[in-house]
Residue, then its C-alpha position, 0 to 999 in steps of 0.5 A: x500500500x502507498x509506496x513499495x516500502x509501505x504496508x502492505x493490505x494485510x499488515x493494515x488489517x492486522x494493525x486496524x483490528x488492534x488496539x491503538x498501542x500494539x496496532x502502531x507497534x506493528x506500523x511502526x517500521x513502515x509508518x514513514x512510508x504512509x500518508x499518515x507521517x505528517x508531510x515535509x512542507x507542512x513541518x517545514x511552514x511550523x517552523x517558519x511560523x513558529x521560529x519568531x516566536x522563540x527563542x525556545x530551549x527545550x521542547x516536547x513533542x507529544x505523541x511523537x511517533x517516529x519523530x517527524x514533530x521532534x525534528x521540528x523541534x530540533x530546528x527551534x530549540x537550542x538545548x533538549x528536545x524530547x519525544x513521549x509517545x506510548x508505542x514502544x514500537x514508534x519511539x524504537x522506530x524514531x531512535x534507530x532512525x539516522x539523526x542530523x548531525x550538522x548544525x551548519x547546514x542552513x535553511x535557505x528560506x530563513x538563513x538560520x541552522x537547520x539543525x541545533x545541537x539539541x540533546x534528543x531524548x525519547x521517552x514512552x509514557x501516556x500523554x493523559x499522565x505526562x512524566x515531566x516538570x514544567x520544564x519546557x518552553x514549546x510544545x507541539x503535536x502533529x496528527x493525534x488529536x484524533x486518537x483521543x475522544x472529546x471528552x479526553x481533550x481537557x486531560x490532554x491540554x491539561x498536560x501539556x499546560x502543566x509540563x510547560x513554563x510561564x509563557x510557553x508555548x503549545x502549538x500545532x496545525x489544524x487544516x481548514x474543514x473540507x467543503x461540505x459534499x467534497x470528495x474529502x468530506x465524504x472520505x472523512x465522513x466514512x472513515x469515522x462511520x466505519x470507525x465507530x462500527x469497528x468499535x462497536x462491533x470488535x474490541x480492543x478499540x481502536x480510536x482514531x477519529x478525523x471529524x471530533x476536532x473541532x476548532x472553535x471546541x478546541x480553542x474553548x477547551x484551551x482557554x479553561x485550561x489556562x492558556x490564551x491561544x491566537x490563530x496564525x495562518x500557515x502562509x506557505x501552506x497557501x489559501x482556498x479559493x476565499x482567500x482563508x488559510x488551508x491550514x492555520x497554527x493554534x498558538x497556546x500561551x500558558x499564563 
């Protein structure tokens, strides 16, 4: 599936009748050869959007998977970057891959190191009950929010305010919705009523939802959780025919 790295119809099958945990275990060794690793362009337009904010020291990526978010990290923070995610199999994956080793090389489109000499740590917990002290200026995730439920959001956004000092920063991307009647609406649209027939009908479950992140819900669950939070436009990402962004940065500020 996807590429001839990727996996195969089998391997997905096995890995959807999992639970979350053990289902990317198995995924692990090829996830960077799936849709499902967030692209390079969109990982390349946080930083962009995210440097000027800084400067930051330490970073946390949550849910980190193989580490696409921790790369990101390792091009914003100048002392110790970290990764937590809840899959053995992922933060082996993320571990075994090759790491930058050149703080010299730039990034053409903002003249700074592409790389710092960041420590990288990588750590397996839950991200309901994260390990850590305040200890970190920026904290990011990319592509989970939709294995948690709704009603586990307050928990999560809890922790990420808890493990960041005064005047951190949470950040990650959300796209714009698709229209209404498009092919990727309907696409979203089925893949989440399959889900809940999935869970209804086999156990363990597996929670991966496309259409329970709603942004307006989102930033009003932030904001009781103690943070202020703006909208940045990820200008690189581009517009949709209205003229609004295609995917936009939420910017949480712990108080």
């Amino acid at each position: 599936m996807f590429t001839p790295q990727g996996p195969t119809l089998r391997e997905l099958a096995v890995q959807a009748f999992s639970s979350i945990e053990h289902g990317y275990d198995l995924l692990a060794p090829k996830f960077d050869h799936t849709p499902f690793r967030t692209p390079d362009h969109v990982l390349d337009a946080v930083v962009r959007t995210v440097r000027p904010l800084g400067p930051f020291a330490r970073g946390l990526d949550i849910c980190c998977g193989t580490g696409a978010g921790v790369g990101v990290l390792r091009r914003l923070c100048d002392e110790r970057v970290t990764g937590v995610d809840f899959s053995a199999g992922m933060l082996a994956a993320a571990a075994s891959a090759p790491a930058p080793d050149s703080a010299t090389a730039s990034d053409s489109a903002s003249g700074f190191p592409e790389f710092t000499s960041a420590a990288v740590d990588w750590v397996r917990a839950d991200a309901r009950a994260l390990p850590f002290a305040p200890v970190f200026d920026l904290a990011v995730s990319f592509g989970a929010f939709g294995h948690f439920l709704p009603a586990e959001r307050p928990v999560l956004f809890a922790q990420a305010h808890a493990v960041l000092r005064p005047g951190g920063l949470f950040v990650f991307p959300v796209p714009a919705p698709p229209r209404v009647g498009s092919p990727l609406y309907w696409a979203l649209w089925g893949f989440d009523s399959a889900m809940r027939l999935r869970n209804l009908l086999w156990h363990p479950r597996f929670v991966m939802y496309y259409r329970t992140f709603r942004l307006p819900e989102v930033l009003d669950e932030l904001a009781r959780t103690g943070f202020t939070t703006e909208l940045l436009p990820l200008t690189d990402l581009g517009q949709r025919p209205d003229g609004s962004p295609r995917c936009a940065l939420v910017v949480a500020r712990r108080g």
